[in-house]
C-alpha positions as CSV (number, residue, x, y, z in Angstrom):
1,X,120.6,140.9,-85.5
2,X,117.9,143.8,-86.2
3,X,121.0,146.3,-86.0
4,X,122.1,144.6,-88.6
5,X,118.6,144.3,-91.0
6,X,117.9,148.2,-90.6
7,X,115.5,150.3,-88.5
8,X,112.6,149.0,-87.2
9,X,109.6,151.6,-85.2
10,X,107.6,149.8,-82.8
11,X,104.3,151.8,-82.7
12,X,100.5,150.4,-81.2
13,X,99.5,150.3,-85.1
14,X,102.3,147.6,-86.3
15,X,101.3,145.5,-83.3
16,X,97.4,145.1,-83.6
17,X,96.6,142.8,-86.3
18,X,95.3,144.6,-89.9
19,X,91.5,144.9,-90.6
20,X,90.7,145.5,-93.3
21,X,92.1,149.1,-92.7
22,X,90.1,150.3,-89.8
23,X,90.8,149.7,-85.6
24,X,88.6,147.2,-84.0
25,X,86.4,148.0,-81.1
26,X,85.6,144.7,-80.1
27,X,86.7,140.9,-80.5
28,X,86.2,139.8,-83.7
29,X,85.2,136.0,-82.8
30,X,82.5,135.3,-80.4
31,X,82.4,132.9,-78.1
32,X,81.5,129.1,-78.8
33,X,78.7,128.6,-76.6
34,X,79.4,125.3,-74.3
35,X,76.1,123.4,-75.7
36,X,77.3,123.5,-79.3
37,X,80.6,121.8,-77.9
38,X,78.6,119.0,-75.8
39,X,76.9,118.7,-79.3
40,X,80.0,118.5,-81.5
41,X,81.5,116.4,-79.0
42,X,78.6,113.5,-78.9
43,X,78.4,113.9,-82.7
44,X,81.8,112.8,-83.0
45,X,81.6,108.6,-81.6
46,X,78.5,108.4,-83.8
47,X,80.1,110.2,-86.6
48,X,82.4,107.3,-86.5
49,X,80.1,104.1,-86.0
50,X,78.2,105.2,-89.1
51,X,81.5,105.3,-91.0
52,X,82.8,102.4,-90.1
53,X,79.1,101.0,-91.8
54,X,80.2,101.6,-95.5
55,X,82.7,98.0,-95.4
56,X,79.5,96.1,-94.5
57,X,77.4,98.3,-97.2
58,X,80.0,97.4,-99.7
59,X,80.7,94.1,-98.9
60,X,77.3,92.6,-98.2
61,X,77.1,90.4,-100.9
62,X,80.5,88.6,-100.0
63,X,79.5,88.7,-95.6
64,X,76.5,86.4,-96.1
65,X,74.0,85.6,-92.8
66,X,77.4,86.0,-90.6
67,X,77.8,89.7,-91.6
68,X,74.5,90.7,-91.6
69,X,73.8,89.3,-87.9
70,X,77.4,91.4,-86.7
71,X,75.7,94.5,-88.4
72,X,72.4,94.4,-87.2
73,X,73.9,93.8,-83.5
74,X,76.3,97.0,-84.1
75,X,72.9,98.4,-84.7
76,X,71.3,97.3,-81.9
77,X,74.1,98.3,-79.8
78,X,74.1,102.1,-81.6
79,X,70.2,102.5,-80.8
80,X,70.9,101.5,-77.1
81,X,73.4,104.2,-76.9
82,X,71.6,106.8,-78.6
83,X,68.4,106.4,-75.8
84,X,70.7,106.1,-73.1
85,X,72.1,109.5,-74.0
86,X,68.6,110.7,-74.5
87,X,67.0,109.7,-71.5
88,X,70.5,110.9,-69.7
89,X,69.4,114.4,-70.8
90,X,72.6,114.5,-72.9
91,X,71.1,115.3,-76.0
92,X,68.2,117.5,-76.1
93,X,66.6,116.9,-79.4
94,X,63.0,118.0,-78.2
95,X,63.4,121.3,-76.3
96,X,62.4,123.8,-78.4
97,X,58.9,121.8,-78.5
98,X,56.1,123.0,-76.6
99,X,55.8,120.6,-72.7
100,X,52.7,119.2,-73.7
101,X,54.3,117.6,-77.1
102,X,57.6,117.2,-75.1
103,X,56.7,114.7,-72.7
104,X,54.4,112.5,-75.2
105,X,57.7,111.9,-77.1
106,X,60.0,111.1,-74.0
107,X,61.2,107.4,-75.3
108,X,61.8,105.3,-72.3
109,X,64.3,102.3,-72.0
């Protein structure tokens, strides 16, 4: 089929991707370092129990005493979750604190 198109010249300059006009001497991306992806990936479940919130925000008039008992115990269970991942060492919210302020605020469940 490309006899048929025309001519085509392979050369090392048509197969690197373009550059703004000059040759790369590195990678262009780095590397996405592993704790930004533990990160991203317990943001994520508590991304979605705050969104799934807004019905009771908008509706709280209508839910009476029977919706605002569900959404406190969705609370409750949230805050559970969120100490158990911080006394798992999963999330790390404190280490960039000196020790001595570090281990005043260690929350224990």
């Amino acid at each position: 089929m490309d006899e048929n198109v025309g001519n085509s010249l392979d050369y090392l300059e048509k197969s690197n991707p373009f550059e703004c006009g000059f040759d790369s001497f590195r990678q262009s991306t780095n590397p996405v370092p592993i704790p930004f992806i533990l990160i991203a990936l317990l943001f994520l479940p508590f991304d979605l129990e705050v969104s799934s919130m807004l019905p009771y925000i908008v509706s709280s008039y209508s839910t009476g005493l029977y919706g605002l008992i569900f959404f406190i115990i969705f609370l409750l269970i949230l805050v559970i979750g969120f100490t158990f991942e911080l006394n798992s060492k999963a999330i790390s919210l404190f280490r960039f604190l000196p020790k001595s302020i570090n281990k005043s605020l260690t929350i224990y469940l």
